[in-house]
C-alpha positions as CSV (number, residue, x, y, z in Angstrom):
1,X,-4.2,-22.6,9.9
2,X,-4.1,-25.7,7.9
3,X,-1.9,-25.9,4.6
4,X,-3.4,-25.9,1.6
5,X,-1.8,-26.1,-1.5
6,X,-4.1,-23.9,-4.6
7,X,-3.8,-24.8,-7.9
8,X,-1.3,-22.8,-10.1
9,X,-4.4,-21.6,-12.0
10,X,-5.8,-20.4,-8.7
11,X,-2.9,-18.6,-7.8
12,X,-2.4,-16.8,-11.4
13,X,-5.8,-15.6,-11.1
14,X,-5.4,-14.5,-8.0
15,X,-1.9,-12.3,-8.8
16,X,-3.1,-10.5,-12.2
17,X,-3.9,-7.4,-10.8
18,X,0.2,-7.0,-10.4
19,X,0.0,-6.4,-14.5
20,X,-1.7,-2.8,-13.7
21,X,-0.4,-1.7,-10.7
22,X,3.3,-2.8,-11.4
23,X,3.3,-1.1,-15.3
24,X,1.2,1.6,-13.9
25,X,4.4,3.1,-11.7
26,X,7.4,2.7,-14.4
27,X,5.9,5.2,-17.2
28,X,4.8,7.9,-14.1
29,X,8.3,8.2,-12.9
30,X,10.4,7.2,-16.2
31,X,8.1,8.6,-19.3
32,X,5.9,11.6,-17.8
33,X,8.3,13.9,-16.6
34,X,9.7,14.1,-20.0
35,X,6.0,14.0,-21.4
36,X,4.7,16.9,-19.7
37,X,7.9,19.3,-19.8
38,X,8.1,18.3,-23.5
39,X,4.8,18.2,-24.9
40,X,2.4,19.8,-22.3
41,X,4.7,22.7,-21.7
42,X,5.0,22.3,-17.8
43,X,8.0,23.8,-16.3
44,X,10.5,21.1,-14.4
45,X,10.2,23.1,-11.7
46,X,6.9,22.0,-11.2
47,X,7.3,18.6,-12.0
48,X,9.8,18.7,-9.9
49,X,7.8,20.2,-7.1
50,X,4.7,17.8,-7.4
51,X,6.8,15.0,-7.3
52,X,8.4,15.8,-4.3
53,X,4.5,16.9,-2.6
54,X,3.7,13.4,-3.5
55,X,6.6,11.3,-2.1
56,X,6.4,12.9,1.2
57,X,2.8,12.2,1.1
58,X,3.0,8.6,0.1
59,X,5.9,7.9,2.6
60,X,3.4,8.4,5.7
61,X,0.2,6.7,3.8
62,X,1.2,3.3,3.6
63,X,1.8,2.9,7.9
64,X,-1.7,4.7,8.1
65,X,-3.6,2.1,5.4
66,X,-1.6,-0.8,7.3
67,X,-3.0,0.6,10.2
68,X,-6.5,1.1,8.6
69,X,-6.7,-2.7,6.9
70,X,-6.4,-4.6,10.7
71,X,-8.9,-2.9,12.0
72,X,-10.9,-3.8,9.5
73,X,-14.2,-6.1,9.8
74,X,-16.8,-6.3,7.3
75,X,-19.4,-8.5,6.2
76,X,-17.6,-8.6,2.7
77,X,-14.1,-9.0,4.3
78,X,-11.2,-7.8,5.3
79,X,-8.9,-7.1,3.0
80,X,-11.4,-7.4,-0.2
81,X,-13.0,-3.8,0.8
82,X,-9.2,-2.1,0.1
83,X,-8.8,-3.7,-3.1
84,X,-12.4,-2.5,-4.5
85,X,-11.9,0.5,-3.4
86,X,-8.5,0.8,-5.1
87,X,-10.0,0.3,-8.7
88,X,-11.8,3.1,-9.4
89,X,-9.6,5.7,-7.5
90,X,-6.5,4.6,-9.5
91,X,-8.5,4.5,-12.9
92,X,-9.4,7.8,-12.8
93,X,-6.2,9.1,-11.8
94,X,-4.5,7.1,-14.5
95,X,-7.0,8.7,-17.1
96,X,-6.5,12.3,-15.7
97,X,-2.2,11.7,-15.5
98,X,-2.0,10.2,-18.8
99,X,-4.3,12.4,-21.0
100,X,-4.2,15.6,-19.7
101,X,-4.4,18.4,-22.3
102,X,-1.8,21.4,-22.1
103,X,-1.9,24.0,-19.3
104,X,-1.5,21.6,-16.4
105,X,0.3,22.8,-13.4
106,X,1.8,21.6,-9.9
107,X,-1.4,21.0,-8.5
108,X,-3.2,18.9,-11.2
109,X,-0.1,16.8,-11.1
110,X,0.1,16.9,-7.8
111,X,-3.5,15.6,-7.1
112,X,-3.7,13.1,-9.6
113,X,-0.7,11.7,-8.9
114,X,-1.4,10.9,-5.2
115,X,-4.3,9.6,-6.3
116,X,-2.8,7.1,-8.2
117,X,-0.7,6.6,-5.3
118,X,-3.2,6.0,-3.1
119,X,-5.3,3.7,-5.0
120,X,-2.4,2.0,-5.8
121,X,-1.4,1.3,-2.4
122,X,-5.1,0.2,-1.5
123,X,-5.0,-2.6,-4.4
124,X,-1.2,-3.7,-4.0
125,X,-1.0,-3.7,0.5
126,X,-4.3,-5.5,1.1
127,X,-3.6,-8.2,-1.5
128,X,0.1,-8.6,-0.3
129,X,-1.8,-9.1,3.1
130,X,-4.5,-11.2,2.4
131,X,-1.8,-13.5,0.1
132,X,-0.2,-14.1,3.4
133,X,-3.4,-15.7,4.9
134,X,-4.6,-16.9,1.6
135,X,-1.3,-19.2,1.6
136,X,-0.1,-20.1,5.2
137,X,2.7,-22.6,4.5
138,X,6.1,-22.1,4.5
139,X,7.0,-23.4,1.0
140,X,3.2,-22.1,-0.5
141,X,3.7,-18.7,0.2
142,X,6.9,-18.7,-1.9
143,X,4.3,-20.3,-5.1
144,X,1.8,-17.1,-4.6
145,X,4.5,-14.5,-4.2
146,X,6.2,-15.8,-7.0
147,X,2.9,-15.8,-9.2
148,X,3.0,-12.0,-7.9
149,X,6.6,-11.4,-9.0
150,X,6.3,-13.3,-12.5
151,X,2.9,-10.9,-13.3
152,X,4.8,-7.9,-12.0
153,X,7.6,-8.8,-14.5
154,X,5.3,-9.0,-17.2
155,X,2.9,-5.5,-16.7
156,X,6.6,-3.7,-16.7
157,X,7.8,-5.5,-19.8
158,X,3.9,-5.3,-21.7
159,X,4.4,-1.1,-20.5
160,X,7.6,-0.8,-22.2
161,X,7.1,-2.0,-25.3
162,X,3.8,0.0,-26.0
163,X,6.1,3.2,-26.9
164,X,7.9,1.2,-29.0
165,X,5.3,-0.3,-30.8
166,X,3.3,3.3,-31.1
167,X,7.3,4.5,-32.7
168,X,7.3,1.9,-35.1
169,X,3.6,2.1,-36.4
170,X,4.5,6.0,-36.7
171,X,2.2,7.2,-34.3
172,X,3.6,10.6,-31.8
173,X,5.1,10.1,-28.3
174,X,1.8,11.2,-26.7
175,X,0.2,8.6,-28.4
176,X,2.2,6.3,-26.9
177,X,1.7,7.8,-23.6
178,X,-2.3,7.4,-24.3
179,X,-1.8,3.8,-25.2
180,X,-0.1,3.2,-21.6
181,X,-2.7,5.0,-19.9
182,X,-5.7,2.7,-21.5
183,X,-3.7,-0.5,-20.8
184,X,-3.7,0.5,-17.4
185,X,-7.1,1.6,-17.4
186,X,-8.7,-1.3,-19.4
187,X,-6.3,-4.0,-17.1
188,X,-7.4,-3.1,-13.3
189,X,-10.7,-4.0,-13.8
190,X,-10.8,-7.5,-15.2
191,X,-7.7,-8.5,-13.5
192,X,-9.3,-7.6,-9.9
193,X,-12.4,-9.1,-10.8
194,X,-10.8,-12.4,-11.7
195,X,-8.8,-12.5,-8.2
196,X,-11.9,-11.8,-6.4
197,X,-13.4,-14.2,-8.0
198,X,-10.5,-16.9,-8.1
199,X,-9.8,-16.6,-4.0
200,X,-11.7,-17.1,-1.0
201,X,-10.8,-14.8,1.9
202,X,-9.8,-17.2,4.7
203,X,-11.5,-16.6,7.9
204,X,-8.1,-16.1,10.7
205,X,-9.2,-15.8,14.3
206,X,-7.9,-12.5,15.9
207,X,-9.0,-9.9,18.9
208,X,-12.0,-8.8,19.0
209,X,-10.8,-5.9,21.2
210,X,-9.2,-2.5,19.5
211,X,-5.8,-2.9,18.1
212,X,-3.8,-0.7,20.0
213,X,0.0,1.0,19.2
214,X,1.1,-1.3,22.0
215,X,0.8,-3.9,19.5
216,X,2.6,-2.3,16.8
217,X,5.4,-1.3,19.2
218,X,6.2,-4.4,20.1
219,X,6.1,-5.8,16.6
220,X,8.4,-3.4,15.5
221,X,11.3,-4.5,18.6
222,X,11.5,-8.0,17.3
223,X,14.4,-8.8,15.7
224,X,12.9,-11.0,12.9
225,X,10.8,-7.7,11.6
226,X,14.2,-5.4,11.4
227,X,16.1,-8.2,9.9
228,X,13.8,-8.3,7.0
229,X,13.0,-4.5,6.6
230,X,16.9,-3.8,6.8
231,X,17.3,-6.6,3.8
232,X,14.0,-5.3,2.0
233,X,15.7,-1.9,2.0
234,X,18.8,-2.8,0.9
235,X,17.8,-5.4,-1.4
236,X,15.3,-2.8,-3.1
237,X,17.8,0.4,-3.3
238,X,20.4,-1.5,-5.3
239,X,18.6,-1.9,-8.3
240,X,17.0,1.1,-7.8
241,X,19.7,2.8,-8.2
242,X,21.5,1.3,-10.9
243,X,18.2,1.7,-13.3
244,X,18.5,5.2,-12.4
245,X,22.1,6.0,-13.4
246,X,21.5,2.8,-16.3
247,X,21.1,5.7,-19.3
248,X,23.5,7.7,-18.4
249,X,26.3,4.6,-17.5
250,X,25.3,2.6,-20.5
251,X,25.5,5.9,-23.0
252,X,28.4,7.9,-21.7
253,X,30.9,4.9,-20.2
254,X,29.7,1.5,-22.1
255,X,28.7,3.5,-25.6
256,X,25.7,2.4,-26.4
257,X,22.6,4.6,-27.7
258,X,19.4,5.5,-26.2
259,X,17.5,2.6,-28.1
260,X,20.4,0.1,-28.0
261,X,19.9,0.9,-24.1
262,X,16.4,0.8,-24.6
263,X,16.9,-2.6,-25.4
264,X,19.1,-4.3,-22.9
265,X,16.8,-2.5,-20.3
266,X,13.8,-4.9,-21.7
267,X,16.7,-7.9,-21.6
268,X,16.9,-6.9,-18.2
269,X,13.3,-7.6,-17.7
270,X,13.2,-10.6,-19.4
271,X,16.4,-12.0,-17.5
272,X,13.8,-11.0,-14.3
273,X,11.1,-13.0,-15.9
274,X,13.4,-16.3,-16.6
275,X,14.5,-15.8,-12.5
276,X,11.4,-15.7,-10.8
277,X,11.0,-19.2,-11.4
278,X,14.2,-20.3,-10.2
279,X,14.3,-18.6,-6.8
280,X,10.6,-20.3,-6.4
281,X,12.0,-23.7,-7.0
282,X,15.6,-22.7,-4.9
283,X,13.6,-21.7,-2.1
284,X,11.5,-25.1,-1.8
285,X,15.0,-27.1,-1.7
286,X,17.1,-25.0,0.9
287,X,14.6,-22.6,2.2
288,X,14.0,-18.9,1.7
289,X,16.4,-17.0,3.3
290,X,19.5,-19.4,2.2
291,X,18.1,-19.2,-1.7
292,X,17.6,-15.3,-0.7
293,X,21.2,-15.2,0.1
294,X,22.4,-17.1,-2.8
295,X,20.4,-14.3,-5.1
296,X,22.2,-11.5,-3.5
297,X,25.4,-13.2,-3.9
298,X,24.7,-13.5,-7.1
299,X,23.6,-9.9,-7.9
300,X,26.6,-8.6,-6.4
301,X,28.5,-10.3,-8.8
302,X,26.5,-9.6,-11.6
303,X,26.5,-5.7,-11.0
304,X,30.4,-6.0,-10.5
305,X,31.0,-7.6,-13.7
306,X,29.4,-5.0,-15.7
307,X,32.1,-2.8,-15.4
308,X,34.5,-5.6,-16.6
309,X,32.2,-7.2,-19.1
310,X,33.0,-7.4,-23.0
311,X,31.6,-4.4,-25.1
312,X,29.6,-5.2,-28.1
313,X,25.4,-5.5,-28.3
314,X,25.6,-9.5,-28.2
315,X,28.3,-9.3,-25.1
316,X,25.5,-6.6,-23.6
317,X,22.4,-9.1,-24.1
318,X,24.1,-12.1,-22.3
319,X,25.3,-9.7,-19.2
320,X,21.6,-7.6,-18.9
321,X,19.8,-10.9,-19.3
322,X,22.5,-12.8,-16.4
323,X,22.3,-9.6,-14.4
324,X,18.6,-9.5,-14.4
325,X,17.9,-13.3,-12.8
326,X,18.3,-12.1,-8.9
327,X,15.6,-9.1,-9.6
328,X,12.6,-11.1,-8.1
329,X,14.5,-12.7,-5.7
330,X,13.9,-10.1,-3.4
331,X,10.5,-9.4,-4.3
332,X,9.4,-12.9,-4.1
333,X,10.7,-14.6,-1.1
334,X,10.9,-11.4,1.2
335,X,7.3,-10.7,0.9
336,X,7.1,-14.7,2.0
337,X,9.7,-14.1,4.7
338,X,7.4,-11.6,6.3
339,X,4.3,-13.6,6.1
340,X,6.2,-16.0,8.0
341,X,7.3,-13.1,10.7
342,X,3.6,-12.7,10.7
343,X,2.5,-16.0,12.3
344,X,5.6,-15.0,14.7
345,X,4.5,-11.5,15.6
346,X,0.8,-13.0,16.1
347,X,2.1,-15.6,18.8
348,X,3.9,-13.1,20.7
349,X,1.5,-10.4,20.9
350,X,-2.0,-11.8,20.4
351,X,-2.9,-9.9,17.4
352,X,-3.2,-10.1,13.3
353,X,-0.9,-7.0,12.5
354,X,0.0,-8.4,8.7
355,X,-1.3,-5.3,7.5
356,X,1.3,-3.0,9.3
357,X,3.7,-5.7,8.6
358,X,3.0,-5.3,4.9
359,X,3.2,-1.6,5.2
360,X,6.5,-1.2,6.8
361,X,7.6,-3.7,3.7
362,X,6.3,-1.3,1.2
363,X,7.0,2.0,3.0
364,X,10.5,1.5,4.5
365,X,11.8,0.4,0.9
366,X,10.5,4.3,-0.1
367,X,12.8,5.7,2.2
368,X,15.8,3.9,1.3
369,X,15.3,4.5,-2.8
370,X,14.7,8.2,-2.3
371,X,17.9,9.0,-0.1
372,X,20.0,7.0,-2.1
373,X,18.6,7.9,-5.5
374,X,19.2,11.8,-4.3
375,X,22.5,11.3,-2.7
376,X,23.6,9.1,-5.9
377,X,23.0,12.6,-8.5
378,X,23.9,15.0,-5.8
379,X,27.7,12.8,-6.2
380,X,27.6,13.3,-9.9
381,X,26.9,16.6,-10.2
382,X,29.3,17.3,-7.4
383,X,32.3,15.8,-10.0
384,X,30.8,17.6,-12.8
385,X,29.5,15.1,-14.6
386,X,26.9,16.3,-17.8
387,X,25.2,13.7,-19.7
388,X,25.4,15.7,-22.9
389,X,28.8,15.1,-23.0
390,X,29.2,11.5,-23.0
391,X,32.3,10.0,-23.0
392,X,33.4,13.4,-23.1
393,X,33.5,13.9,-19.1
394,X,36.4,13.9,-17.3
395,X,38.1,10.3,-16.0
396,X,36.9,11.4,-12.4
397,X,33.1,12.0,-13.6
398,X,33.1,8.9,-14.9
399,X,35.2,6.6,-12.6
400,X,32.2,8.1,-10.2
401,X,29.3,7.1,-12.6
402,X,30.5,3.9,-12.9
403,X,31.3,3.1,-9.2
404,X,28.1,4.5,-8.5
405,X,26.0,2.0,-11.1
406,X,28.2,-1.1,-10.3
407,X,30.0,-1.0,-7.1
408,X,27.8,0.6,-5.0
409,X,24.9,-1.9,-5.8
410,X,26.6,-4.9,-5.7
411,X,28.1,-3.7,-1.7
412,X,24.7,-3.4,-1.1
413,X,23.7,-7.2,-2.4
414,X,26.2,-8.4,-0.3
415,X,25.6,-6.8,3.3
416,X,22.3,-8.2,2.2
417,X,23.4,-11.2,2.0
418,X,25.3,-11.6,5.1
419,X,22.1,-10.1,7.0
420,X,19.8,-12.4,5.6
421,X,22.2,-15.5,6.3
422,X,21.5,-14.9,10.0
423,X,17.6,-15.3,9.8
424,X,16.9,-18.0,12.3
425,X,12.6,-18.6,11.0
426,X,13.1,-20.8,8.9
427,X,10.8,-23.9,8.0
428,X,11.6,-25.7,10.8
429,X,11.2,-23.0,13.5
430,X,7.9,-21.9,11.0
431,X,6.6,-25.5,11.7
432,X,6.8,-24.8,15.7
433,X,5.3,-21.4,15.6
434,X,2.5,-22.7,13.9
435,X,1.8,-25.3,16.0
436,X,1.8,-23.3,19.2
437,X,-1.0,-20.9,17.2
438,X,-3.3,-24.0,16.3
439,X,-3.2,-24.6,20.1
440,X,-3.9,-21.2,21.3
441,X,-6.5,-21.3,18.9
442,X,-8.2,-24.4,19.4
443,X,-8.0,-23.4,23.5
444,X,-11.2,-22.9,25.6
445,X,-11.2,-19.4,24.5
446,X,-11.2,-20.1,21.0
447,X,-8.8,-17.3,20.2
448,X,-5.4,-15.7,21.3
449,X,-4.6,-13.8,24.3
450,X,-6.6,-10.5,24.0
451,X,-4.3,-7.8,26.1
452,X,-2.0,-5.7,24.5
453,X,1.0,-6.4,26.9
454,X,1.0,-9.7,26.3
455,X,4.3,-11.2,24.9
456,X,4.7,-14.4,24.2
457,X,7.9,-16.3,23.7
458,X,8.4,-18.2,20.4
459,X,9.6,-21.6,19.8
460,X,12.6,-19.3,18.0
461,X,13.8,-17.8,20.6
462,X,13.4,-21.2,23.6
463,X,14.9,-23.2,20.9
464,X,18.7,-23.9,22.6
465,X,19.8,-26.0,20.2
466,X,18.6,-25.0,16.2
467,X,16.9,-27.5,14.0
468,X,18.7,-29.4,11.9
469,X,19.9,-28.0,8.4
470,X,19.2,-24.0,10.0
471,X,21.9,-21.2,9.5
């Protein structure tokens, strides 16, 4: 349990492998569709269908793997045996996704893509989880998931210009589509290998007996767990959302072109990659969950003032690049919020459960994008609106698209906010909990209370009075 603080190079190493697995899902869900109806002849339908085969399926893996990864014990480790066995799977399925030939149908797509899915999920979970342990301080766990955030940035900004690039040099669409695939391809490998190589897998004491659902159920009934997954949920819709309806807002209500929209999207990005940084830093002064509510603050008010903002493309730079800072706020610190929850949830019930604890992070936020993003087209198409037309829907059609882009996110932000204002683990109450595990594990038993029923009490909750400085 003892801090230690890694050098940046250490933990840039360590967090390369977000380039692939973070570029690998925007093309899949933004360019393919488009891809295959256009180029490879496959009905919508069928896109449609396969997408909708894998979702289901992916909703219900990532409990499962969480579940799979703490009962895991191997000579080569615990989390490292996920991660290996994420590289190939997802390499092959990026290969058969991105250059399959005409004649395709619902179940090619539909295989491949949960294979990519699944390897993804492998890869991404285990290192979430073993970053967690890797960096057990309060204000270090912010450094390695902000090293996770900035490369994530980076693999969706590298993704999105290689279309561009393959446009200007001439080349076809598909060829684009190839040149994503191979980036993908060629990335996983060396950038696993170099955070394999770059980080040791700490040794954490834990049961030795079967982890058992009694454990998970009572992780799930504390307080600090829902707290975050509500934020996570909410935090990760809102933007979800607004990139979804961004074309069609940008085009038909702001004016703008498809590459003129193009480009403020890549702003975005870059206003994304400037913030990840900053929310670092923030959250060393004041702590997580107050820099986590300054963030959503500021999003809200961000997404608001789009629908205000002056028109024009140097006007649309300054408020894409402003509106994209808060984007890895949520990314960063939550994932450090819940590695903190982590060392909470193994006090009270004995056991390492960061794996299911990672898993409800990624899993829950599935849920939350899909109803909304469903529920947010179903409303347009229920006022009529047609992006053909343009500016040439009807006032209602488009008061909705913009409420919809704007609004609704930026409500969102700020019920995030106010949740997250009420988080009571903050470094103070981090310190404690800490503390009580380096006794329990330094105890004649050398390890933590092995019975499923056993419930400890954090120094969170017996605290009467909070520590100075907490919310």
């Amino acid at each position: 349990m003892a801090a230690e603080k890694h050098p940046g190079w250490r933990l840039a190493a360590f967090a390369t492998p977000a380039i692939p697995l973070s570029a690998m899902l925007l093309p899949i869900t933004i360019y393919l569709p488009n891809y295959y109806e256009k180029d490879l002849g496959v009905s919508l339908t069928a896109i449609a269908l396969a997408g909708f085969l894998v979702r289901i399926f992916d909703l219900g893996l990532d409990p499962l793997l969480g579940f799979a990864i703490d009962r895991t014990r191997t000579p080569f480790g615990r989390f490292r045996p996920w991660v290996v066995a994420g590289a190939p799977l997802t390499m092959v399925a990026i290969y058969m996704l991105f250059m399959a030939k005409p004649g395709v149908g619902v179940v090619y797509l539909t295989v491949w893509m949960l294979a990519a899915y699944a390897g993804q999920s492998f890869a991404s979970l285990a290192t979430y989880a073993w970053s967690a342990h890797a960096a057990p301080d309060y204000n270090e766990r912010s450094r390695i998931y902000g090293w996770w955030q900035l490369f994530t940035v980076i693999g969706m900004l590298l993704i999105l210009t290689l279309p561009v690039i393959a446009g200007r040099l001439g080349a076809s669409e598909a060829t684009g589509v190839h040149a994503m695939g191979w980036f993908v391809i060629a990335a996983i490998p060396i950038t696993i290998t170099l955070a394999l190589l770059s980080m040791r897998e700490p040794v954490v004491k834990v049961a030795t007996h079967t982890i058992g659902w009694g454990h998970y159920w009572g992780m799930i009934k504390q307080p600090s767990v829902l707290r975050v997954l509500i934020v996570d949920i909410l935090m990760g819709t809102a933007p979800t959302v607004a990139g979804t309806l961004l074309f069609f807002y940008f085009e038909a209500v702001r004016g703008y072109g498809r590459p003129e929209t193009s480009a403020l999207l890549l702003v975005y990005f870059v206003g994304a990659l400037a913030g990840a940084p900053i929310w670092t830093a923030l959250a060393r002064r004041i702590g997580k969950h107050r820099a986590l509510t300054i963030a959503a603050v500021f999003y809200a008010a961000a997404q608001a003032f789009t629908m205000i903002s002056p028109r024009g493309h140097v006007a649309g730079i300054i408020v894409m690049f402003i509106a994209g800072l808060p984007f890895s706020a949520g990314s960063i610190l939550l994932k450090a919020m819940m590695a903190d929850v982590g060392d909470e949830v193994r006090l009270r019930t004995g056991v390492d459960l960061s794996g299911m604890l990672f898993s409800l992070l990624t899993g829950s936020i599935k849920i939350g994008t899909s109803i909304a993003v469903t529920l947010s087209l179903l409303l347009l198409g229920a006022v009529g609106f047609q992006s053909k037309l343009g500016a040439g829907n009807t006032p209602e059609a488009l008061l909705t698209l913009s409420v919809m882009f704007a609004l609704f996110p930026a409500a969102l932000g700020l019920i995030a906010a106010w949740l997250i204002h009420g988080h009571k683990l903050d470094q103070a109450a981090h310190a404690l909990v800490q503390a009580e595990l380096e006794a329990l594990e330094a105890g004649p038993t050398g390890g933590l209370d092995l019975s499923p029923a056993f419930v400890k009490t954090s120094p969170v909750d017996v605290a009467e009075d909070p520590p100075v400085g907490r919310m």
